[in-house]
N, C-alpha and C positions, 0 to 999 in steps of 0.2 A: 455501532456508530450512532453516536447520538446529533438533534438539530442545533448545539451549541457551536456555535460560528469557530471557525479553523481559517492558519494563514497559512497559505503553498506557494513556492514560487520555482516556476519552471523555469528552464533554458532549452529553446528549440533550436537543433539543428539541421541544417539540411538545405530545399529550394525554399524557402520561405520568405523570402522577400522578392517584392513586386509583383508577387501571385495572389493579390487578392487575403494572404494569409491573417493580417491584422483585422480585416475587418467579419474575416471568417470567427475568429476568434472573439471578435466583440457578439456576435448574433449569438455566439455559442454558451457566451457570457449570459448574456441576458436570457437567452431558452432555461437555462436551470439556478437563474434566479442570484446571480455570483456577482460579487463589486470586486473592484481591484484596477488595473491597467497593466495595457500592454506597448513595449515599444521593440522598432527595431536597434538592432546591437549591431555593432562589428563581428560579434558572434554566431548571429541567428537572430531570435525574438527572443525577448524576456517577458515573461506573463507571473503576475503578481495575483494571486485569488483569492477570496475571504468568502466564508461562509459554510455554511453547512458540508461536514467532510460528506456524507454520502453525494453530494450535490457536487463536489471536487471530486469525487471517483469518475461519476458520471461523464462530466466533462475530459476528463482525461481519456476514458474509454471513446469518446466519438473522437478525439484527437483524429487517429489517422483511419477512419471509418468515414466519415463526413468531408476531410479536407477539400479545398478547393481542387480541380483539376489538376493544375499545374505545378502544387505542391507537391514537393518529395520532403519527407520526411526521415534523417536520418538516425537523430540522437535525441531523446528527452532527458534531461537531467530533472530532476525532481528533488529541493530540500524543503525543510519549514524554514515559515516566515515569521516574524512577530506581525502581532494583531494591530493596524494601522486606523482602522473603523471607515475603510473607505465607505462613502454612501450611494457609488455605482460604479458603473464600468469604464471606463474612458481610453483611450488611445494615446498614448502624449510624445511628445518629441524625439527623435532616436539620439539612441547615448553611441559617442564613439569611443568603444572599449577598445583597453593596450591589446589586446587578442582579437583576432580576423577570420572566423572559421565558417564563417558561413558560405552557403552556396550558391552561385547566380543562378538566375535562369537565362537558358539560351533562349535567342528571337525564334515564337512558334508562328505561327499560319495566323490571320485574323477568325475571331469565333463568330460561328455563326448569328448570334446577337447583334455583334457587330455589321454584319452585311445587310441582316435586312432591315438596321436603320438608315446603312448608305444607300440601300437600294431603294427607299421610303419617302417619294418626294413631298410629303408635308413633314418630314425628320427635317432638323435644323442641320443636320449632317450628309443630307444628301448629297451621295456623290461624292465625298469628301475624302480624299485618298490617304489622309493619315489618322482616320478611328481606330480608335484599339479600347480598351478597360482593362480590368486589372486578370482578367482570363486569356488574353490575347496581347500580340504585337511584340514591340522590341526592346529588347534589357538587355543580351550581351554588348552590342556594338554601339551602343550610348552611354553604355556605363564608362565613367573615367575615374570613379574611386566609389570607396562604400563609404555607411549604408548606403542602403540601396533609396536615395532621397531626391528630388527633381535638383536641386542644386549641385547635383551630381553628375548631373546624364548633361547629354548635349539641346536637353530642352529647357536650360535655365535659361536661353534666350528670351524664351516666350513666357508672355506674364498673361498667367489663365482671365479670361475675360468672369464676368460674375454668373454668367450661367455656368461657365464651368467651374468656377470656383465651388459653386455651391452644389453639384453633382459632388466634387471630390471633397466635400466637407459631410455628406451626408453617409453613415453609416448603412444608410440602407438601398445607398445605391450604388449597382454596380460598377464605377466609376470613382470609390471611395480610394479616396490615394492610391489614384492610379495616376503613377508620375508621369506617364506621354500625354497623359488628359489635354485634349486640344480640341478646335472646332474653326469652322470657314473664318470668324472674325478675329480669334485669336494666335491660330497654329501657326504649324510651317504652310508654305505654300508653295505648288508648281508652278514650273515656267518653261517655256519653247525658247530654244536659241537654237542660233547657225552652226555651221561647223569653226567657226572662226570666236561662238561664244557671244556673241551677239543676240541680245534679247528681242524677242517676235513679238510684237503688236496683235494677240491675236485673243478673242471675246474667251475661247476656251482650248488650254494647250495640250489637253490630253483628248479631247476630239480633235485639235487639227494634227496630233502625231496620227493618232487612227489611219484617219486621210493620207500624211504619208506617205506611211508604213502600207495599205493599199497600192499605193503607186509604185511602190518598190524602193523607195528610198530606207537604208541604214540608220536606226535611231537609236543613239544611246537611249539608256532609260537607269536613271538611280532609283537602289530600290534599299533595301535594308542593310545588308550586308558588302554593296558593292555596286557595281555599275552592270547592266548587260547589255550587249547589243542585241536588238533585235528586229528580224525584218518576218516579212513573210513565207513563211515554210513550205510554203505551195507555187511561189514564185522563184523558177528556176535562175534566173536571170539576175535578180537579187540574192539567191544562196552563192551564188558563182561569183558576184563580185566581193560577199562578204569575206569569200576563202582567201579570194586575190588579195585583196585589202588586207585582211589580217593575216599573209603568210603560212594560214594552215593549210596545207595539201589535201592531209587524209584521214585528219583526226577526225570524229564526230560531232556534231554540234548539240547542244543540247534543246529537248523541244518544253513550251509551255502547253495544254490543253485547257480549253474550260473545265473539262468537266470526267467522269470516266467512261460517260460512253462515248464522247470525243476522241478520249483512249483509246478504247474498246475499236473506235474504226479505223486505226492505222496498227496498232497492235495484239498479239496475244496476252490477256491476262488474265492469270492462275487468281484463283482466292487469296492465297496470300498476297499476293502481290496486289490485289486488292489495297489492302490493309496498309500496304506502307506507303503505297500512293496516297491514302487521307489522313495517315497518320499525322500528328500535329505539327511534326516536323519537318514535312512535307519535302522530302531530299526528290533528289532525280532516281528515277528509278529502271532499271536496265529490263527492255521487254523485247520478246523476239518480234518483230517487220512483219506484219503481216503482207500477202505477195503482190496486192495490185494496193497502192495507196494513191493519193493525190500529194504528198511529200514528194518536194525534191529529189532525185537521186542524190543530190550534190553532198545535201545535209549529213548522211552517214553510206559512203561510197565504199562499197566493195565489202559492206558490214553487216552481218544476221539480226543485228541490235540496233535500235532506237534509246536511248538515254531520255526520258520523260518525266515532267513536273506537273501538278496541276499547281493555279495560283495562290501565293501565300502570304501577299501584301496584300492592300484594299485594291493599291494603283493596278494591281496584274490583273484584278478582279475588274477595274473600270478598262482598261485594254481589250481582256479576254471577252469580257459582254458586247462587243461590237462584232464578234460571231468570226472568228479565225477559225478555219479548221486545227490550225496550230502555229505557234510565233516559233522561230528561232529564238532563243533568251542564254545565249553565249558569254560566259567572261568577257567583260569588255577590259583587253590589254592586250597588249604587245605581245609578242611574240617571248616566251618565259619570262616576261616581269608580272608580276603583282597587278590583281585588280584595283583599276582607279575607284575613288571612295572621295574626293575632293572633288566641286565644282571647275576651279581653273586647273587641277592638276587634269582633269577629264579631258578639258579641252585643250592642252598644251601635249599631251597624251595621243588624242584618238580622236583630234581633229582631221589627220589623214585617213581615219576609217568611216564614224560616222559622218553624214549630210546634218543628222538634225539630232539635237542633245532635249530632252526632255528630265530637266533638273528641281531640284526642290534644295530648301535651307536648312532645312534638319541636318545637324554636320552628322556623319558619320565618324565614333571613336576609333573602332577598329575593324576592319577589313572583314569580312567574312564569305568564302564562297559557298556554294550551293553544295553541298554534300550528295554523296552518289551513292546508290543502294544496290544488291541484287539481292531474290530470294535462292537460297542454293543449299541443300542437304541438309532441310526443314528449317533453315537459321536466315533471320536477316546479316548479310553479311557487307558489313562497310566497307567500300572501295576507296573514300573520301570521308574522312569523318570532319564533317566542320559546322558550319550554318545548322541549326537546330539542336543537334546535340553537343555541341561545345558552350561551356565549361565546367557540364556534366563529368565528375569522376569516373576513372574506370576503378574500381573498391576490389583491395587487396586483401590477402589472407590474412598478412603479418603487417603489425606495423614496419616503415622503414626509417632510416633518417632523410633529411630534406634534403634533397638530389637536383641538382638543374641537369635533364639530360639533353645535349641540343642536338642531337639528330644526324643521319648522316647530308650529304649531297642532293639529293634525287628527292621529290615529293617530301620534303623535310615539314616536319613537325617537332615541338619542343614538349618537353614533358618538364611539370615541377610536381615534386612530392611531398606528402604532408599527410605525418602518419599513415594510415590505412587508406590516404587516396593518393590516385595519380590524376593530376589534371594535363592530359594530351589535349595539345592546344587545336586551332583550325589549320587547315590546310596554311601552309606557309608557299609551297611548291620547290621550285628548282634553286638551287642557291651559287646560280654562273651570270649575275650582276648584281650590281648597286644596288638597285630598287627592290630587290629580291633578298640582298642583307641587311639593306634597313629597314625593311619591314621583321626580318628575322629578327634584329635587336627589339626593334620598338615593340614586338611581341613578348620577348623575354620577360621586356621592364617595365611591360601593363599588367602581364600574368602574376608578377613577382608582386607588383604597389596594390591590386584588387584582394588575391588570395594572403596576401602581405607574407609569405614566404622566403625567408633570408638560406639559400642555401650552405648545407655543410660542406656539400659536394660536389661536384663537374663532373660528367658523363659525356665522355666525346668519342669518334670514332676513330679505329686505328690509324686511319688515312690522314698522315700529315697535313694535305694540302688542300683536303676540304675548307669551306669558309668556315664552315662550323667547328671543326677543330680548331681552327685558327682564333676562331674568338674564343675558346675555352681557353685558349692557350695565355690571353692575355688577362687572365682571372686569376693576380698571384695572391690572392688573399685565402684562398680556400683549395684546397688540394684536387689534383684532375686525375681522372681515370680513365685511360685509353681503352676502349672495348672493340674486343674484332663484331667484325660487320653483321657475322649472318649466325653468330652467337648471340649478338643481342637481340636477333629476331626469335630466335627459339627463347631465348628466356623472358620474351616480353607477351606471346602465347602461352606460357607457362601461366605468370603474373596473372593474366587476363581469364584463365580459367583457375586460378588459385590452385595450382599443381606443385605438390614439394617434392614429391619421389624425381629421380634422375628420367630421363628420358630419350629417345631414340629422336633425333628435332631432323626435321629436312627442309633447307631451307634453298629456295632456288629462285629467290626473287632478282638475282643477277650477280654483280661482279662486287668484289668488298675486297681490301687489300689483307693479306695472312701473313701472321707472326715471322714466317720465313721470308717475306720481303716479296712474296710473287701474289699476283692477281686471283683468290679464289672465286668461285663462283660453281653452284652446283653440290652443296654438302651434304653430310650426313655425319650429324655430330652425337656423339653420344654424349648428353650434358647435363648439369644441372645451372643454380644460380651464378655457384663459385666457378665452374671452371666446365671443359669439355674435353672431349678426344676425336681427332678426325679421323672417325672409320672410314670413313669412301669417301669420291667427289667423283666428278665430272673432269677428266682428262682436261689440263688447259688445252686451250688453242695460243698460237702464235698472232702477238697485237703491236701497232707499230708504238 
């Protein structure tokens, strides 16, 4: 390799947008001396390079050595360029190309950077409940199309003031196109209302929820992905009226801590389990009850397990610092509808549960709940996959053609495919109302216009009279596929561990209707992709 200047022009695919990756790429630029520009794509990033081919290896080799955190890196394409004579590196405007393959990132936890400028009373952000930069905060559920540009997300409301302006025009600050980029003069901001939505006259409304939430009153709280109710965990009297009020008997509630030894004092936890508590995606995580706590009984009645979070907003962080042993931070909805994510719909909603709604202006695009984890036979294993790792791929052996599969009934999820990925959406839940099938479409037809996905195919389930079937059914442009219930479950663990041999699948997650017209549930199928054989089951029982 000789120093006579060469032109390369990449194509990156993968999480590369909104992670900090353009301006990863500019530092990287400049360390080995390279002009050119990069922008974001409908594709991914495009990076254009000139200069010294060993100085173009170099760069390419710290690609996914170096990357920002929150990059995933899936695919580089690499061809030559013609020689253009750029005279340095620059960043320029994103192009929106006819193809859409890039990757979001899901909302992670705020970074630690981030906190101890909130926490930093001579920070101009002190205290400021929606900091984030380009290593932190929220992309899926503000994004309403690609690229991934602030004219895009739900923050084109807010026009950045000139300090921030000039944070997100500065390459060498951590804040460099980072589209939430906001601050106390410019951002979203909080507010106290009644249960009736009425806005509270009050000096500061996340100290007087504090207060409260103390006292024992129910406080909605909008956070990223959704609304939660939360009261105090240690106050039996408020656990008892939040079960009344919201019709749960005996389900679990879900708890926040500060911190893991906060953890640590109401529960058992393993080293792994460590681990997925501070993972970036900070899910709820299932730990056994340790035997004398100061927790409610109310909170998980008659159960070995405690469901726990630590905070992964800034807000949970200003909450959590006023020294809870632990919040209850429950879906805030009805009884099987959809969490509320709108201001008036919150309060038109869950005016009969919460006293006090603690709201902010940042609209929420799309829904997302708290994902739920256990550690179990050395594997993190999803109980809930939504809120942090959604609309992370599950990456297939084979490519396939583009499939809409929309789920059965019960805990419904949608899946769209696109070649070697499957994008399983967030928790959607139960699909026996309204609110719970329009969120199911409006799911469909954000996943389809972001991923830009135009399906060949419909994947629905045996069962006529699912909603989900029923809207496959009204899809005559493209051909549908009736799949039995507890076959698509073995061949979607197949999928998931990239298994082609046939296999022995046992599926007992409950009842699915069978080719013969009767209710199975309890199988053992011998199967592969195409097809199966029902060696055994589970005796039916007699159902009215």
């Amino acid at each position: 390799m000789t120093d006579q200047p060469t032109a390369t022009r990449l194509s990156i695919n993968g999480i590369v947008q909104g992670v900090g990756f353009r301006p990863f790429l500019y530092q990287l630029a400049r360390q080995h001396g390279l002009n050119g520009e990069v922008a974001n794509t409908a594709s991914g990033v495009g990076v254009v390079l000139e200069g010294p081919a060993l100085s173009i290896e170099r760069f390419v080799d710290d690609l996914s050595v170096k990357k920002p955190p929150l990059a995933v890196i899936v695919e580089v394409t690499r061809t030559p360029a013609p020689l253009h004579g750029f005279i340095t590196f620059s960043i320029v405007k994103s192009r929106a190309d006819a193809t859409r393959a890039t990757l979001i990132s899901p909302d992670v936890m705020v970074c630690d950077d981030c906190l101890a400028e909130m926490r930093d009373p001579a920070d101009r952000r002190f205290g400021y409940p929606f900091i984030n930069c380009t290593n932190c905060g929220p992309r899926y559920t503000i994004i309403d199309d690609i690229p991934y540009d602030r004219p895009k997300t739900s923050m084109r409301h807010f026009t950045m003031c000139a300090a921030c302006q000039a944070e997100y025009d500065d390459p060498a600050n951590r804040r460099f196109h980072a589209q939430p980029n906001a601050c106390p003069v410019c951002g979203p901001r909080v507010s106290l209302c009644d249960a009736k939505g009425r806005g509270l006259a009050v000096d500061d409304p996340i100290a007087e929820a504090i207060r409260r939430i103390r006292q024992g009153h129910i406080v909605a709280v909008k956070g990223l992905g959704g609304f939660h109710l939360a009261v105090d965990a240690t106050n039996a009297e408020a656990v008892t009226r939040l079960r009344r009020r919201k019709h749960r008997e005996e389900k679990p509630f879900a708890l926040m801590c500060h911190d893991l030894d906060a953890v640590r004092a109401i529960a058992r936890v393993a080293p792994e389990e460590d681990h997925l508590l501070l993972s970036i995606q900070r899910p709820i995580v299932l730990l056994r009850k340790r035997a004398e706590t100061a927790i409610a009984t109310g909170v998980a009645p008659g159960n070995p397990w405690f469901g726990i979070m630590l905070p992964y907003a800034p807000l949970h962080h200003l909450l959590m610092d006023a020294g809870f042993v632990a919040l209850v931070m429950t879906s805030a909805n009805l009884r099987d509808e959809p969490i509320a994510i709108d201001n008036v719909e919150a309060f038109a909603r869950l005016g009969d549960i919460a006293d006090d709604f603690l709201v902010h202006d940042r609209d929420i695009i799309l829904r997302s709940d708290d994902s739920i984890v256990r550690h179990s036979a050395g594997q993190r294993r999803p109980i809930r996959r939504s809120r942090g790792y959604v609309p992370v791929p599950v990456f297939l052996k084979h490519a396939v053609p583009s499939v809409l599969a929309c789920g059965a009934e019960l805990k419904n999820t949608i899946c769209l495919t696109r070649g070697r990925q499957a994008f399983v959406s967030q928790h959607i839940g139960d699909l026996e109302n309204r609110a719970a099938e329009e969120f199911f479409r409006l799911t469909i037809d954000h996943l389809k216009r972001i991923l830009d996905i135009t399906p060949e195919f419909v994947a629905c389930d045996l069962h006529p009279d699912y909603l989900s079937t029923r809207y496959a059914r009204t899809l005559r442009d493209i051909p549908v596929v009736a799949v039995q219930h507890h076959h698509a479950h073995i061949a979607a663990c197949m999928a998931e561990n990239q298994i082609d041999a046939p296999v022995i699948g046992l599926a007992f997650d409950g009842t699915g209707l069978g080719p013969d017209g009767s209710i199975w549930g309890g199988e053992i199928l011998v199967a592969d992709y195409a097809g199966y054989t029902r060696a055994a089951y589970l005796q039916p029982v007699p159902m009215p």
